[in-house]
C-alpha positions as YAML, in Angstrom:
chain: A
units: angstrom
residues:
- id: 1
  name: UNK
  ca: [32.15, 122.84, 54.15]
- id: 2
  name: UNK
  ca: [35.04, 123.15, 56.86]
- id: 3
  name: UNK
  ca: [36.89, 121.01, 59.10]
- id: 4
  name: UNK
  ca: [34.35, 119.54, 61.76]
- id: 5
  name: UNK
  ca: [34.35, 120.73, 65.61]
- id: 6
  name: UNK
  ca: [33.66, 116.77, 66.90]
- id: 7
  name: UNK
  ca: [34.58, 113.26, 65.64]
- id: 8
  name: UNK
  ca: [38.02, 111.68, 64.23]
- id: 9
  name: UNK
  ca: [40.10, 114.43, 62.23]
- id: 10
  name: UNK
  ca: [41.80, 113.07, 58.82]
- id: 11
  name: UNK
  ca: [45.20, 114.70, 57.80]
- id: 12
  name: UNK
  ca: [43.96, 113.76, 54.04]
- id: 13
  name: UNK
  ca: [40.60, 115.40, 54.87]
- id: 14
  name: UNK
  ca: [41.98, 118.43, 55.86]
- id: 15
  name: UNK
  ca: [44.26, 118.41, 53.18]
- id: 16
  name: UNK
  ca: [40.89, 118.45, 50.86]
- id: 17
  name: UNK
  ca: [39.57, 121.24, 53.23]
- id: 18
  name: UNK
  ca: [42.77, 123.20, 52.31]
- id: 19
  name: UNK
  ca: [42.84, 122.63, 48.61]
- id: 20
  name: UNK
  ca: [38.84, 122.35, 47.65]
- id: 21
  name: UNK
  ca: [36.77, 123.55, 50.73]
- id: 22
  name: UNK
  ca: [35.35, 120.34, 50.99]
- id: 23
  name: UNK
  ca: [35.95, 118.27, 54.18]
- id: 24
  name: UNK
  ca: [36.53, 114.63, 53.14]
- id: 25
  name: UNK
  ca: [36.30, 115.00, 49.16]
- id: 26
  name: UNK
  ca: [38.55, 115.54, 46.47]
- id: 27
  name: UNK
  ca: [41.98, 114.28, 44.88]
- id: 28
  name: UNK
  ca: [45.34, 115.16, 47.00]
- id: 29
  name: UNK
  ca: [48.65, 114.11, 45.17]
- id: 30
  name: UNK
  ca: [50.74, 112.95, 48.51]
- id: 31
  name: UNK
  ca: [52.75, 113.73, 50.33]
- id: 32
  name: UNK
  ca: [50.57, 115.89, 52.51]
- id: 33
  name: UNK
  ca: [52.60, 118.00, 54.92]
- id: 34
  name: UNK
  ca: [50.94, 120.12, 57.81]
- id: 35
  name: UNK
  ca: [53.64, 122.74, 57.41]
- id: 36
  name: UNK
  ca: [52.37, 123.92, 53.55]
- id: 37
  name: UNK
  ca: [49.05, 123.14, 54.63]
- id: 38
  name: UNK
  ca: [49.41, 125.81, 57.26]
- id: 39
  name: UNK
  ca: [51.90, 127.84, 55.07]
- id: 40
  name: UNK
  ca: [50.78, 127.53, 51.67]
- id: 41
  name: UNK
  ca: [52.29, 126.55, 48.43]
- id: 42
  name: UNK
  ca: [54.50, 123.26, 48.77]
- id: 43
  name: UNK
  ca: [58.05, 124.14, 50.08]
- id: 44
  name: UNK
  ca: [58.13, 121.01, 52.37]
- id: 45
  name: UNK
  ca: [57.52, 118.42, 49.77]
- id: 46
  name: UNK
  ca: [53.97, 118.36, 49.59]
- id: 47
  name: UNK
  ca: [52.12, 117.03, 46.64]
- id: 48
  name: UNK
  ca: [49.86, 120.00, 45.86]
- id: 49
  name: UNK
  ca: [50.69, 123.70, 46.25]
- id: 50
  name: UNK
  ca: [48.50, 124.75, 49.17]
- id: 51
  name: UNK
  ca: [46.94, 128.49, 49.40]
- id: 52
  name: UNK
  ca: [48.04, 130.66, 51.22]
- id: 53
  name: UNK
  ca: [45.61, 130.89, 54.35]
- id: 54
  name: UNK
  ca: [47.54, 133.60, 57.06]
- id: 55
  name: UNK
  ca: [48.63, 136.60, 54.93]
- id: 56
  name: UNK
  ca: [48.68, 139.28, 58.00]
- id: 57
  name: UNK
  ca: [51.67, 137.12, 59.98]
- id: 58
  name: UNK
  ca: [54.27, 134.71, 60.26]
- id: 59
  name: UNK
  ca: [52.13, 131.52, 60.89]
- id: 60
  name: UNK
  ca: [54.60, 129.63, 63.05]
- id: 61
  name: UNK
  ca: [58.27, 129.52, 64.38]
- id: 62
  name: UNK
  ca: [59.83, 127.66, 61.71]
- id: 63
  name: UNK
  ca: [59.35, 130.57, 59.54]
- id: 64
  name: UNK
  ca: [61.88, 132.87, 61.68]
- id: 65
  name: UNK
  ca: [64.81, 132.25, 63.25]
- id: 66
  name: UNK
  ca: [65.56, 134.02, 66.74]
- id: 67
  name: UNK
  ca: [68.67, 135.71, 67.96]
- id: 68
  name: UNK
  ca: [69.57, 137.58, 71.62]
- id: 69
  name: UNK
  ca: [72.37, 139.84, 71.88]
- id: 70
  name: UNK
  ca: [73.82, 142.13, 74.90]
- id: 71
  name: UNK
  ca: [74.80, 145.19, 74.56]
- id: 72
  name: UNK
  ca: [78.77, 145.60, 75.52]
- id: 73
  name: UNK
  ca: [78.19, 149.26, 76.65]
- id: 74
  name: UNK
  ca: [75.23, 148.37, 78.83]
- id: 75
  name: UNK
  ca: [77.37, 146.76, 80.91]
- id: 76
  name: UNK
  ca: [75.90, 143.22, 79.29]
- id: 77
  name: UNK
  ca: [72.74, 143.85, 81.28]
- id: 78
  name: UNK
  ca: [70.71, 145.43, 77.97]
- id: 79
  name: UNK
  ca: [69.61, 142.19, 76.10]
- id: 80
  name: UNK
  ca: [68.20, 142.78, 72.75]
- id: 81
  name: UNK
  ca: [65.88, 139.88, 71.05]
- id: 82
  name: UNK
  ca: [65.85, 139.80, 67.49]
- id: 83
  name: UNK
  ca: [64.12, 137.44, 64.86]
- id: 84
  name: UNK
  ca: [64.75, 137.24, 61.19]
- id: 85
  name: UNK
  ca: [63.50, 134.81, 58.52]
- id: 86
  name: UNK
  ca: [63.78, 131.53, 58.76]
- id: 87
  name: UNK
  ca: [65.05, 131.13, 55.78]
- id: 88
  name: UNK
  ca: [68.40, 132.14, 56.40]
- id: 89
  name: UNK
  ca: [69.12, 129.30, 58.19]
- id: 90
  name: UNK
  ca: [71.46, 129.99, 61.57]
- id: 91
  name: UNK
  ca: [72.12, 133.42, 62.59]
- id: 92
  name: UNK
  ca: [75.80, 132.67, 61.49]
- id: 93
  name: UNK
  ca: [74.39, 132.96, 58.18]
- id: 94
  name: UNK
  ca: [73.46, 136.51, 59.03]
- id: 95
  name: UNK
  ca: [75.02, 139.05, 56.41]
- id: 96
  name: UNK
  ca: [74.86, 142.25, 54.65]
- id: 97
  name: UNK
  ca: [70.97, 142.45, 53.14]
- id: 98
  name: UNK
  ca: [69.49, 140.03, 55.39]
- id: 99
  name: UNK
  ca: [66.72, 142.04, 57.64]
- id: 100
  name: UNK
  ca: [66.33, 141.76, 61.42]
- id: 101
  name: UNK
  ca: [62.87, 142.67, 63.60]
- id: 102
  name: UNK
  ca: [62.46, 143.50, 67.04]
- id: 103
  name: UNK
  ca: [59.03, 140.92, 67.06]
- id: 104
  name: UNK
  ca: [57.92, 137.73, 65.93]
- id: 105
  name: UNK
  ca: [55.94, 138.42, 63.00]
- id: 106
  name: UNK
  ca: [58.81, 140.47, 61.17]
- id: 107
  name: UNK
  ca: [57.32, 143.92, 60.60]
- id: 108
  name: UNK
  ca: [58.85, 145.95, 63.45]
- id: 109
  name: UNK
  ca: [62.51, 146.70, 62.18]
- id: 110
  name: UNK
  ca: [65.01, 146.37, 64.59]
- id: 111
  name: UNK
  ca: [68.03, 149.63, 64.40]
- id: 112
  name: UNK
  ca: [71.02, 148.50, 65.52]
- id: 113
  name: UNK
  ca: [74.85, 149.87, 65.75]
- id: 114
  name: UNK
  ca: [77.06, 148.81, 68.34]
- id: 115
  name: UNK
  ca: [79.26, 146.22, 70.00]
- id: 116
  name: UNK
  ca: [77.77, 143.29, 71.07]
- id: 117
  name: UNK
  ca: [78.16, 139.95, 72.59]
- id: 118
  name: UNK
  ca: [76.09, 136.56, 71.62]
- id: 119
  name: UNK
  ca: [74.10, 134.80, 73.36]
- id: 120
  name: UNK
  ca: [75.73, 131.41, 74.56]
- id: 121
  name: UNK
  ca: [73.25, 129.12, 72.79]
- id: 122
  name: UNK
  ca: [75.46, 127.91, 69.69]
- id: 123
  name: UNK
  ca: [72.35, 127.79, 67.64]
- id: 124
  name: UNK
  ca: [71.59, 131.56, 68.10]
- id: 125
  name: UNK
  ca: [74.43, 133.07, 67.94]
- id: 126
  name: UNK
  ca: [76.41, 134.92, 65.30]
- id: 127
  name: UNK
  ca: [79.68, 134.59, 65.98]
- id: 128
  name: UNK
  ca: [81.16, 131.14, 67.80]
- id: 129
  name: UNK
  ca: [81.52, 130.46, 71.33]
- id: 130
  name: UNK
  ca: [80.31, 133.48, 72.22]
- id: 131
  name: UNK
  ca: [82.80, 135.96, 71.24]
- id: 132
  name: UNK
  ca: [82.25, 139.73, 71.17]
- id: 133
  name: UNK
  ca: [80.33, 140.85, 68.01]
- id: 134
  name: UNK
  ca: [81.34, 144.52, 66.45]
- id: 135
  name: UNK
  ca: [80.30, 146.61, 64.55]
- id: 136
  name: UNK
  ca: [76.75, 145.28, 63.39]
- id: 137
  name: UNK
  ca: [74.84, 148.28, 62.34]
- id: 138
  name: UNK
  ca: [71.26, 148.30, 60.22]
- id: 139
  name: UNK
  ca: [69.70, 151.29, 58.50]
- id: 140
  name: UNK
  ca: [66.17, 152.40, 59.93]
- id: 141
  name: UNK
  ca: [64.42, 149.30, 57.67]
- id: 142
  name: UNK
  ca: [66.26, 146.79, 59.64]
- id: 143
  name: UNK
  ca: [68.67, 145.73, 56.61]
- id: 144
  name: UNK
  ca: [72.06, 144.61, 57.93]
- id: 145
  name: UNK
  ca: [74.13, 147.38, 56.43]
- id: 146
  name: UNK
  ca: [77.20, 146.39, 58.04]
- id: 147
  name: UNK
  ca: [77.74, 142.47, 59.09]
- id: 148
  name: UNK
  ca: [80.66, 143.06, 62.36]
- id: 149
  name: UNK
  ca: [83.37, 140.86, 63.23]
- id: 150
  name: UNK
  ca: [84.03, 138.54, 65.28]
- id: 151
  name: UNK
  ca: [86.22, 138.69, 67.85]
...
């Protein structure tokens, strides 16, 4: 069965769908939370470990957190995006072993080494207030080899 194309849409339904592959039958422990429905297994509380139903991406933002520096030497025109996993929290939390991409669904790895400045969004930003960043350098798989400072 699957979820229907017309009518009234049930969250416990769907939650059925997800768990048996039958639309509007089944037991479902709740909570039910949409984001392990959508990401599988039952990090957000859920009462049943959902399967995992996207395994070629990152199904939605809340699994990657997002991060723009400038480049100092590029006169602060060269603005670099950069996404890591969500997980980590705030890019503060950004240290040696954590893994930055150059796209959204964290399989392009981005190579960085350089002196940088944050962005001036506090919740993207490494270091506070937006104070020069230096020194933050990866190796060619995108693993922060070398965290910077602050300054």
């Amino acid at each position: 069965m699957a979820v229907p194309s017309s009518g009234t849409l049930s969250q416990l339904a769907m939650a059925q769908e997800a768990l048996y592959g039958t639309y509007g039958s089944g037991s479902v422990t709740g909570p039910i939370s949409l984001y392990d429905m959508t990401n599988g297994g039952n990090t957000n509380g859920s009462g049943n470990s959902y399967p995992t139903v996207n395994t070629c991406g990152t199904p939605n933002p809340a699994t990657r957190g997002y991060l723009t520096l400038a480049d100092v030497h590029q006169g602060m025109g060269a603005a670099v995006d950069l996404y890591y996993s969500g997980g980590i929290g705030a890019a503060s939390n950004l240290t040696i072993g954590h893994t930055l991409y150059t796209n959204t669904a964290l399989t392009t790895p981005a190579v960085i080494s350089g002196e940088y400045q944050d962005g001036t969004n506090s919740s993207d930003t490494i270091c506070p207030n937006g104070q020069q960043l230096s020194g933050l350098t990866t190796n060619s798989s995108g693993v922060i080899t070398n965290a910077g400072t602050c300054s």
